[in-house]
N, C-alpha and C positions, 0 to 999 in steps of 0.2 A: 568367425561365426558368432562372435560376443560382442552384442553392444553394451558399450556403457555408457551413461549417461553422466550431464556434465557434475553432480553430486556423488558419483562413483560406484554408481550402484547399478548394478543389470537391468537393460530395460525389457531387452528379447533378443531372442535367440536365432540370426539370420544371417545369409550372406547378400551385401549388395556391391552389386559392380557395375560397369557404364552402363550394359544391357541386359543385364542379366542379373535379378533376384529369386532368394531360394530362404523360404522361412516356414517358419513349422507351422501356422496359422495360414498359411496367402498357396503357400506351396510353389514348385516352379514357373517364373515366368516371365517373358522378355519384353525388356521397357524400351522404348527412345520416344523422346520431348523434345521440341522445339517452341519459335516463340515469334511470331510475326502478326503485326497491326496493332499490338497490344493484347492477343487473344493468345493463350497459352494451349499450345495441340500436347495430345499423350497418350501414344498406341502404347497396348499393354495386349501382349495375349493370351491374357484374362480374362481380361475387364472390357479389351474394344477401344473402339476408338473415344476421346473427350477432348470437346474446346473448352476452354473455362478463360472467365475475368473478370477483374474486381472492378465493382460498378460504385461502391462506393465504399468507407472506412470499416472493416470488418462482415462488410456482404458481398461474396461472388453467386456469379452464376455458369452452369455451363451448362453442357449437351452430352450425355451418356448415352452411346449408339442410337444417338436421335430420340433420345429420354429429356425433359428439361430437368434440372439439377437445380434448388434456391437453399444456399447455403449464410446463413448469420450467424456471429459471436459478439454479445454486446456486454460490456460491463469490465470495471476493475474487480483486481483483488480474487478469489479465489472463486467466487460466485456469479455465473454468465446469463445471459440471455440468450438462446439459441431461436434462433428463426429458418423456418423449410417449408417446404411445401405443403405438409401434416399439418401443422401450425408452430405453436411457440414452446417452449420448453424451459427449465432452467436448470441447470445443471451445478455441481459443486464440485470442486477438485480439488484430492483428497492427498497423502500421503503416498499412495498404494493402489490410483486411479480417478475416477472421478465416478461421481451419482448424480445420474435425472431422477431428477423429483416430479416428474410428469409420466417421466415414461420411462420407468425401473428398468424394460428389454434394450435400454440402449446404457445401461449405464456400464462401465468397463472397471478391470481390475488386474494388477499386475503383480504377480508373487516372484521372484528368482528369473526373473525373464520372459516366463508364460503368461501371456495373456487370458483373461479371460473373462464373460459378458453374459449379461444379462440377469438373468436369476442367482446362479454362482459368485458373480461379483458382487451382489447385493449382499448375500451371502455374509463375504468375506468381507464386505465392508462392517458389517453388522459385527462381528466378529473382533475383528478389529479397535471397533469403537466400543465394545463391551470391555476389549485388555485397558484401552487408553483410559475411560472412563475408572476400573478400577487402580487403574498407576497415578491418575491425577486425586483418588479419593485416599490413597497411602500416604502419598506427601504429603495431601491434607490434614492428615491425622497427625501424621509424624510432625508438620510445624503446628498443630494447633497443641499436640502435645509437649512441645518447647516452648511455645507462648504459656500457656498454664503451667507448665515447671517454671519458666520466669517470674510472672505473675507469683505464682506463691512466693518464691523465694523473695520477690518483692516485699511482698506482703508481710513475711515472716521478718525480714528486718526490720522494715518499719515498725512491728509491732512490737519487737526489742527494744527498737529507740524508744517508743511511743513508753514503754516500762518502766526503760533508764529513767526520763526525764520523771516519769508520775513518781517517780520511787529520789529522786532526787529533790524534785518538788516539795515530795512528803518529810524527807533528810532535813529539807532545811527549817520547813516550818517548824518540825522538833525542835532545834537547834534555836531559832530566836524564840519559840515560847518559853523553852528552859531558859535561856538567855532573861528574858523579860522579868519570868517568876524569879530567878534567884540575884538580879539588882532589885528588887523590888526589899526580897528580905534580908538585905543584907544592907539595903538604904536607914535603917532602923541601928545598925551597928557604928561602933567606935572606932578611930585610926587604928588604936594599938589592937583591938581584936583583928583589924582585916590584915593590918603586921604581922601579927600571929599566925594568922590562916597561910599567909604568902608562902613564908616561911617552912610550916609544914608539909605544903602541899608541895614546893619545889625540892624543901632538903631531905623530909622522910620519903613521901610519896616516889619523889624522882630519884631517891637511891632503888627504892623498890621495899621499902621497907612495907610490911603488912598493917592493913588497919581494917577495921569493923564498926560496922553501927552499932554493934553492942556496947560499947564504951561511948554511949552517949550521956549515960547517966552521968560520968564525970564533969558535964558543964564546962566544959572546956572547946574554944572554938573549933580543933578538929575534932570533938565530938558533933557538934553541931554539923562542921562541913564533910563529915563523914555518913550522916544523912540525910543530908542533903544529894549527897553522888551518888545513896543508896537508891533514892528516889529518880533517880535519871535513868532515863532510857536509850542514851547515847551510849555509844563503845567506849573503850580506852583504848589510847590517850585522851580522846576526845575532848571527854566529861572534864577530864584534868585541865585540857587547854583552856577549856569553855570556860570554869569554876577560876583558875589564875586571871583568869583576863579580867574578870568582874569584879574579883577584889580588887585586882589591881586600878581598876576604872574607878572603882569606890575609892579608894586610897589615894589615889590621884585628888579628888573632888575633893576629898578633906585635908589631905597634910601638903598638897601642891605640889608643882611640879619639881622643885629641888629634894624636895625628901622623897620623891616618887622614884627619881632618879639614882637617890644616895642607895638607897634602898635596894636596886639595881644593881648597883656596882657591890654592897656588901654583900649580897644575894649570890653573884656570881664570883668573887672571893671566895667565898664561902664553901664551895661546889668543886672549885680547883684543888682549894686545900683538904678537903676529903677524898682526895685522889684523882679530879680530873670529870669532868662534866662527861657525863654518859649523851649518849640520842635521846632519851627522852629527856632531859636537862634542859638539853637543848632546843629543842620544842618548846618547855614551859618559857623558856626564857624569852625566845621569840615571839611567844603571845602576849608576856607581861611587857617587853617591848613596843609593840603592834596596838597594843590598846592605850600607852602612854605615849605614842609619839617620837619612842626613842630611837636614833640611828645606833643600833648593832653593834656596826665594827667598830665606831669611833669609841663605843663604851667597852669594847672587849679588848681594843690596845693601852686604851686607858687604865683597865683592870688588871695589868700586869705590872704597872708603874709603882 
């Protein structure tokens, strides 16, 4: 008594057998068909006698108890052209039926098996296409609202990076203007003062001993390079690497590269025999290295010898 159609879903509710149909729309009644000349016969004793045949690709015609019959379906895809005797029509088929747009009393509508047409079916097509309309306006929002959470989050890193690099940028110009300004004033100074300076800043500074601009009145070169690092705006160790490297570039230019080096090895002597080079020793030392040229390791198995 259940049809189902071939997407699995109830189409209506009938019984049909070789001669005999019984449905809740049509109600009971006895069919036999046959089929000679090309002309298709079909007693129904309902409906009467009908010849019918297709006269060309999607148009028949027949004879309903001596009634003429002009039936056409034209077109792909879900949208037709219907052709009759009334005239032309166009029809659209739907999920849940189909709708003339010509002629609303003909359009049909199929819920749980029941049929049903005309005003009703427009009805419930209406109906229908108000749920579909707002279930296609929800997952619009819900992807257009994943696209803008992306988009930001886009947005929001880039604009991290875009920070890092200005802030990195800004890092380094510090770093060569101080650079710049303190060869500049210390181009004006002597080997054995920039000696001095090495000295201090590797063996006091980098044990961690304490020092102040205030003991600048002393005239003594870490009074000098004491504010000079007061004057920096760089971190520590920074300022310390930045300030070794320079002297040591200076110290370089004037006493050469053998006593830039001796200098080196006594430096780091020096450093073991106070107990063993800390982390930041070792930093300083890899900048006085890095600015003279020196290979590291070959000078740190050498300075065990």
């Amino acid at each position: 008594m259940l049809k189902i159609g071939p997407d699995g879903r109830l189409q209506r509710i009938e019984y049909r057998g070789k001669y005999l149909r019984v449905s809740r729309s049509g109600g009971i009644a006895l069919r036999a068909q046959t089929k000679a000349a090309g002309i298709n016969f079909t007693a129904n004793s309902a409906h009467g006698l009908r010849a019918s045949t297709r006269v060309a690709k999607g148009t028949q015609v027949a004879f309903q108890n001596g009634r003429f019959v002009l039936r056409g379906r034209y077109g792909e895809g879900p949208t037709k052209l219907n052709l009759s005797k009334s005239g032309v029509s166009v029809s659209t088929k739907t999920e849940i039926g189909t709708v003339n747009w010509f002629k609303p009393r003909y359009s049909s509508a199929k819920i749980g098996g029941i049929h049903v047409r005309g005003k009703n079916a427009i009805y419930l097509h209406l109906l229908v296409g108000v749920l579909s309309l707002l279930a296609y306006i929800a997952i619009a929002v819900v992807q257009a609202t994943v696209v803008i959470l992306q988009a930001l989050y886009w947005l929001t890193l880039q604009g991290g990076l875009q920070v890092q690099r200005l802030w990195a940028t800004r890092h380094q110009a510090t770093i060569e203007a101080t650079e710049a300004r303190w060869l500049s004033e210390l181009s004006i100074k002597d080997a054995d003062w920039l000696k001095t300076g090495i000295e201090w800043i590797l063996l006091d500074l980098g044990q961690g001993k304490p020092w102040s601009a205030e003991a600048a009145a002393a005239n003594t070169p870490s009074a000098e390079l004491a504010l000079y690092l007061a004057d920096s705006r760089l971190p520590q160790p920074l300022d310390l690497e930045l300030m070794l490297g320079c002297l040591a570039e200076r110290y370089e230019a004037l006493a050469g590269e053998t006593a830039c080096l001796e200098l080196f090895l006594d430096l780091d002597s020096a450093a073991v025999a106070a107990g063993g080079r800390n982390q930041l020793q070792e930093r300083l030392l890899a900048a006085y290295a890095g600015c003279c040229g020196i290979d590291v390791e070959r000078s740190d198995s050498s300075s065990h010898h």
